[in-house]
PLY file of the C-alpha trace (Angstrom):
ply
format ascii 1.0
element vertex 92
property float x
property float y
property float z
element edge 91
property int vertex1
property int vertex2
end_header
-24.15 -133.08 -104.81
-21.42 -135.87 -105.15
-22.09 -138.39 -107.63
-20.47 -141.94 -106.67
-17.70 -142.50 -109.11
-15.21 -145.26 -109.74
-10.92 -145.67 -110.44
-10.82 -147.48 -113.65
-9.46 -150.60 -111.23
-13.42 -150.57 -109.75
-12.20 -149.35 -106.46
-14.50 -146.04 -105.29
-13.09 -142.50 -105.52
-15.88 -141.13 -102.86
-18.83 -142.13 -100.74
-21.14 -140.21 -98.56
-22.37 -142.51 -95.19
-24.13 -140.94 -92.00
-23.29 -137.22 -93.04
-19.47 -138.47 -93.72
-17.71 -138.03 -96.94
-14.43 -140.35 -96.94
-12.18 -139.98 -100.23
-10.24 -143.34 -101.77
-7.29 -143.89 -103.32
-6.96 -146.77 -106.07
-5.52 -148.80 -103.69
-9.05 -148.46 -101.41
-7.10 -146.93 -98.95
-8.69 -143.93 -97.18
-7.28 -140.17 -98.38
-9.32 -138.09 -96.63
-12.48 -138.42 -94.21
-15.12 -135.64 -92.11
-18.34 -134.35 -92.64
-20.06 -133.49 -95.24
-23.27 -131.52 -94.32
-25.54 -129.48 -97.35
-22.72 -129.93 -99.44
-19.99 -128.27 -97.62
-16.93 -129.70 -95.76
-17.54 -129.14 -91.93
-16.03 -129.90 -88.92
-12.59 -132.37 -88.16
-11.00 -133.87 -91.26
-8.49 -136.40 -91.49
-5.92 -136.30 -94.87
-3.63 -139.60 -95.18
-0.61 -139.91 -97.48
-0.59 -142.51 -100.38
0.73 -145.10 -97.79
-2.42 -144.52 -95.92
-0.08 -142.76 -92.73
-1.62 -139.96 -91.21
-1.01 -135.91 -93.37
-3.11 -133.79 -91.49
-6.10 -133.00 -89.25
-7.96 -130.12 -89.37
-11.38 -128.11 -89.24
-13.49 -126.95 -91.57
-16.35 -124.08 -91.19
-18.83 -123.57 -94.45
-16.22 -125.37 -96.77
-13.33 -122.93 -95.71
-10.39 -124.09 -93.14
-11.19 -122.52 -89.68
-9.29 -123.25 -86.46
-6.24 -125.35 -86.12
-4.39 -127.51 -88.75
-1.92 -130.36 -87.67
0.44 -131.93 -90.46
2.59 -134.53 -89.26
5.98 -136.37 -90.55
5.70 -140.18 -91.21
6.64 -140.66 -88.02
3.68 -139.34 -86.17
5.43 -136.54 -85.01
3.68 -133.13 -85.58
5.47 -130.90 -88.26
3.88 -127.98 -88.60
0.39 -126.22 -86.97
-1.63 -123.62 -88.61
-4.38 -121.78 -87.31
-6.95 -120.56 -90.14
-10.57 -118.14 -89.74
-12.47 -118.47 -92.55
-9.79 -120.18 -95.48
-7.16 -117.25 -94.63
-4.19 -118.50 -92.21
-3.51 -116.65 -89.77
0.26 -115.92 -89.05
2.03 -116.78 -85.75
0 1
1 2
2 3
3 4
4 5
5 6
6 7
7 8
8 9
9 10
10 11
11 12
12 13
13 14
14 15
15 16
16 17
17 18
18 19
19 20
20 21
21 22
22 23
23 24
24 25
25 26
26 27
27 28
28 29
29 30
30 31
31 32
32 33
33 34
34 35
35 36
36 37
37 38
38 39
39 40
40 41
41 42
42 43
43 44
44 45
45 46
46 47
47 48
48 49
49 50
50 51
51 52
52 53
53 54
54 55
55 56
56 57
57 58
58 59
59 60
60 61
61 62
62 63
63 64
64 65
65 66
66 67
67 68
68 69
69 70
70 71
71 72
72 73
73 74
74 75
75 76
76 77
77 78
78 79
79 80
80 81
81 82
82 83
83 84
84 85
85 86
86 87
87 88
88 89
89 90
90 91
């Protein structure tokens, strides 16, 4: 189980909301965002860079990446896709 901490600036690392685990960084923008179900990363995430743009979406199944990854540049622009099955990517 997550325990709520805190940067030393007061702004949250973490909070759990509705089944939803969204990451900070110490500027309170959001790092990273999905659900968070019995402890375990599941389903679509979202990653953000320190500028709060858009890193990567992808899914998780039972903590482990599963399915298809997106990273994209800065300009929105979609750099590379992976496709994972059960934390092991799977090669093109």
């Amino acid at each position: 189980m997550l325990e709520k901490t805190t940067y030393k600036n007061g702004q949250i690392t973490h909070e759990i909301e509705d089944g939803r685990l969204t990451y900070y960084l110490k500027s309170g923008l959001i790092k990273a965002t999905g659900p968070y179900i019995n402890d375990l990363f599941e389903g679509q995430w979202t990653f953000n860079r320190m500028d709060g743009s858009l890193w990567q979406i992808g899914q998780f199944r039972n903590n482990l990446k599963h399915g298809l990854w997106t990273r994209y540049h800065k300009d929105g622009t979609i750099e590379k896709e992976m496709l994972f099955e059960n934390g092991i990517e799977l090669k093109k």
